[in-house]
N, C-alpha and C positions, 0 to 999 in steps of 0.2 A: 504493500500500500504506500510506504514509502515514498519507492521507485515513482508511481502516478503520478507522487507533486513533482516529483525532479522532471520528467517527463513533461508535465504541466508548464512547468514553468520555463523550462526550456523552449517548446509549442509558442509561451507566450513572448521570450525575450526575439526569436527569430521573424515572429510574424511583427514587433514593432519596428526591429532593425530593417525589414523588409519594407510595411505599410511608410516608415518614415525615412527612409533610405539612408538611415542612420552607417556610419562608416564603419567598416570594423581598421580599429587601432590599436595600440599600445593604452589608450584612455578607457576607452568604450567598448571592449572586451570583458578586459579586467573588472572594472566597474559591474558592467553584467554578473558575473562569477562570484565575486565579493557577495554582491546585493545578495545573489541565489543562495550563496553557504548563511548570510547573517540572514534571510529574511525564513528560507525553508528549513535552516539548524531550530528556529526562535519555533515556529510552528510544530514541527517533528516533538520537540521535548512539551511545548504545553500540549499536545493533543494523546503522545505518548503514556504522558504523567498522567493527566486528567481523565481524559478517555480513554482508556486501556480496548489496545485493540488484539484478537486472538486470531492468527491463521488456521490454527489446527482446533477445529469445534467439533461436535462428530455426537451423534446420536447413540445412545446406549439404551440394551435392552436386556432381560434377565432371562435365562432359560434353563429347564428342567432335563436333567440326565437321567431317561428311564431305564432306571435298574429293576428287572423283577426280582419278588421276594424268594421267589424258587427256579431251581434251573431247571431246564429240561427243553427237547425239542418242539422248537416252532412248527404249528400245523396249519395256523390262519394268518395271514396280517389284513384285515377285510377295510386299516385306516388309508386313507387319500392325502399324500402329501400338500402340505399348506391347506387343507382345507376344516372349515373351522368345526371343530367338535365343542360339548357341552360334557362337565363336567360327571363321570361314571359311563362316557362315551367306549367303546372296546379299543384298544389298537392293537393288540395280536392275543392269539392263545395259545398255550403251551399244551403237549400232548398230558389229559390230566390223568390217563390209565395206571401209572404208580402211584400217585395220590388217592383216587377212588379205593383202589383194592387195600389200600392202609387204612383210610378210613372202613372201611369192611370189614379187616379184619380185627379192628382196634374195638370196633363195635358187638364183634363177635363175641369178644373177652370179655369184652364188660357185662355182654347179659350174662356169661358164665360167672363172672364175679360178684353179680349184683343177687345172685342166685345163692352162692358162697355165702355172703353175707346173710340173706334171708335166713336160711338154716341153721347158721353161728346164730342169729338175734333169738330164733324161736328156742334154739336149746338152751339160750342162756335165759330165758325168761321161767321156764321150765325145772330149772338148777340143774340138768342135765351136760351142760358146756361150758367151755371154762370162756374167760370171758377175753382172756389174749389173742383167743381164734377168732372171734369177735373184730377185736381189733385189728387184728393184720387183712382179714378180711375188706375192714373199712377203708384200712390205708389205699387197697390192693383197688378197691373202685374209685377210689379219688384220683388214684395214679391213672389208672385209665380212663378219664373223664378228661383229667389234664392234656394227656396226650391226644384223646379225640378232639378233644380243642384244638390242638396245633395241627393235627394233620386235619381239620376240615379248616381250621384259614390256608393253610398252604395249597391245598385242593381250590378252594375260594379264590384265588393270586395264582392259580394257572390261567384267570385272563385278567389282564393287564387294562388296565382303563386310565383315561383322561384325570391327571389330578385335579385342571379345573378349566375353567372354560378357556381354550386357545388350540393350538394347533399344532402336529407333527410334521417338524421339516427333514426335508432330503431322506426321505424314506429308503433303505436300500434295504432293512430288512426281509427275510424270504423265510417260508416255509423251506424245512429242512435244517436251518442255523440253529445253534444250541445255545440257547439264550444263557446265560448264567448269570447268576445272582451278586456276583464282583461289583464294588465299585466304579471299578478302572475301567470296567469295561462295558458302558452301556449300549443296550439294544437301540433307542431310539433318541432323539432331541424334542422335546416337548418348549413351546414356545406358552408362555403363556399370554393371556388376552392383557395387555396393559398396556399404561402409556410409556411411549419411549422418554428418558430422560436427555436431555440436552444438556452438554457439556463444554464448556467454551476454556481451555485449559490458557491458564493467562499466566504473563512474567513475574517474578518475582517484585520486580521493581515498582508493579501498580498495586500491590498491597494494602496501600494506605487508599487506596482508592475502590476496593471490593465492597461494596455496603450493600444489605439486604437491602432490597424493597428499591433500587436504583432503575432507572429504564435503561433497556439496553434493545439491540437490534442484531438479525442474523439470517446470515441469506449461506444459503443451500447451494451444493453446487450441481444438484438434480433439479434445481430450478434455477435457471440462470434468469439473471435479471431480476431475480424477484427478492423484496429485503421486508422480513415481517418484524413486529413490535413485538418484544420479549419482555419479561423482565429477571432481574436474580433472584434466584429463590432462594439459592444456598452458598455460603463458599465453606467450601472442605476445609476441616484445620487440621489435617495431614497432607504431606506429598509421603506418593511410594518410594520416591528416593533415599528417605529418612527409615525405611521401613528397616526394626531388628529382630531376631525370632530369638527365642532359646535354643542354645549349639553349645557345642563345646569349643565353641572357636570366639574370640574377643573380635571387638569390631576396631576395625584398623582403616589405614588408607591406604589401597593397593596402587593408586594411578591415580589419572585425572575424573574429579567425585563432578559428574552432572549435577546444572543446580537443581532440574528437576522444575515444575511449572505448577501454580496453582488451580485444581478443578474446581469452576464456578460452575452450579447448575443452575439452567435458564429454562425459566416456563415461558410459551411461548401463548402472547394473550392476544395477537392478532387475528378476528374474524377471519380476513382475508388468509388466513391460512388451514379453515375448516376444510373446503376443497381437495387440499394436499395434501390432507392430513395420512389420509390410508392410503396415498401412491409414493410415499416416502419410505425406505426399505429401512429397515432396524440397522445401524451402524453406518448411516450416510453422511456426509464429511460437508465440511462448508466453514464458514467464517463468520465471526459475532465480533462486535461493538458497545463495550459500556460508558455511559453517560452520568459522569458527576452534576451534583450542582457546580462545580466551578469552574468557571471561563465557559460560561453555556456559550459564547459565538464562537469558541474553536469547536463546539460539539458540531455546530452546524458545518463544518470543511470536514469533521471524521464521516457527520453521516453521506456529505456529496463521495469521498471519497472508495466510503463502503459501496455505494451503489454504481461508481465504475467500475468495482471489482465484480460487482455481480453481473453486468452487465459484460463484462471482461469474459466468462467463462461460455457466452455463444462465440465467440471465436477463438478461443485458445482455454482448450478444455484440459485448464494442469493437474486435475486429480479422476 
């Protein structure tokens, strides 16, 4: 953005030397170049400092890694990539014939057990039974109630559903795959239904200038030309640059340490951007503008300047 005013201003020192057939010399050169470093150095720092402007802005969104709770072969995927499901919607099913026959046979024990116990109760009511038989009997149908519990959820989590209302992308899953129950290794991407957040990662050096509740502006680079009304909603007080875990290793300085940039999130409050709102893809890239109150007439050169750049990206498409 920069670049625009030097550019600018250049456009306008050639077309006066031109329109006034101004001489180029030793005076009237120099003088130009001077005026350019003192007039667009003076503007760059208050519109820099004041308006903090971000190149790299970029849309985020959160998604779900579908792990089933049991593994076993894939026999259905009957879900539609991208297309929107509601929440207990199916996206595949696993073969459930060793879950069935467990709950079967878990069930089978238990009448024998619960049978066991009947007979324990009546001989002990009778003073004919001792009462430990009793007991181990009772244990013996809890235990197997317990476990019929877990192998009818597992049996239940042989088909996989929608955690909530959104959608599965890049489907590649197939009947025949052996889904497993790993972390690391999910079956599917579950997107969920939400709003994407806006993220305008800004320098260090406008810090003192991030204030909630500030108007700011942000143009897309999937809509060229086009600059909608934002404002801040949030600024982060972390950068991941700063990030330390627990290790066994001390944190030290290996090389040259990035400063790292601050993420501002920006809710974006312009109507004029209801329209675009679902043709914008999760993770699309573009450029934001914040506006202090102070020096609001260099705000008005950030926003002419934001909106050559948006305009800029139908003929020179740099992301």
């Amino acid at each position: 953005m920069d670049l625009l005013l030097i550019l600018t201003y250049t456009a306008i020192c050639v077309a006066i030397f031109k329109i006034f057939k101004i001489p180029l010399n030793k005076w009237t050169v120099p003088t130009a170049v001077l005026g350019g470093i003192v007039l667009i150095g003076s503007l760059i720092f208050l519109m820099n400092y004041n308006h903090p402007y971000s190149e790299v802005t970029r849309s985020y969104f959160a998604s779900t890694p579908i792990v089933p709770a049991v593994s076993g072969q894939v026999i259905e995927v009957p879900v539609l990539g991208n297309h929107m499901l509601e929440k207990g919607d199916v996206i595949f099913r696993i073969d459930p014939t060793p879950f069935e026959n467990r709950v079967r046979s878990i069930r089978a024990q238990l009448v024998s057990a619960k049978g066991d116990q009947f007979r324990a109760s009546e001989l002990v009511k009778r003073n004919l039974g001792n009462r430990r038989d009793l007991d181990i009997t009772t244990a013996r149908v809890d235990d197997l109630q317990a476990q019929l519990n877990i192998a009818q959820f597992e049996l239940d989590n042989t088909v996989v559903r929608a955690p909530t209302r959104g959608y599965v992308t890049q489907v590649v899953l197939r009947p025949g795959v052996y889904a497993t129950k790993m972390p690391l290794r999910p079956s599917a991407i579950f997107v969920p239904h939400e709003e994407y957040a806006y993220v305008a990662w800004m320098r260090q050096n406008s810090q003192l200038r991030l204030t909630l509740g500030d108007s700011a502006e942000i143009a897309l680079d999937g809509l060229p030309g086009q600059v909608f009304q934002a404002r801040v909603k949030q600024v982060l007080p972390v950068i991941a640059e700063g990030q330390v875990q627990p290790s066994g290793n001390l944190v030290g300085v290996t090389g040259p340490m990035p400063a790292g940039r601050v993420p501002v999130v920006l809710e974006i409050t312009d109507p004029a951007f209801e329209p675009y709102k679902n043709l914008i893809p999760g993770g699309a890239y573009g450029q934001a503008a914040l506006y202090s109150e102070h020096f609001p007439h260099v705000a008005i050169l950030r926003k002419v300047l934001l909106r050559m750049a948006a305009w800029m990206n139908y003929i020179f498409p740099f992301h």
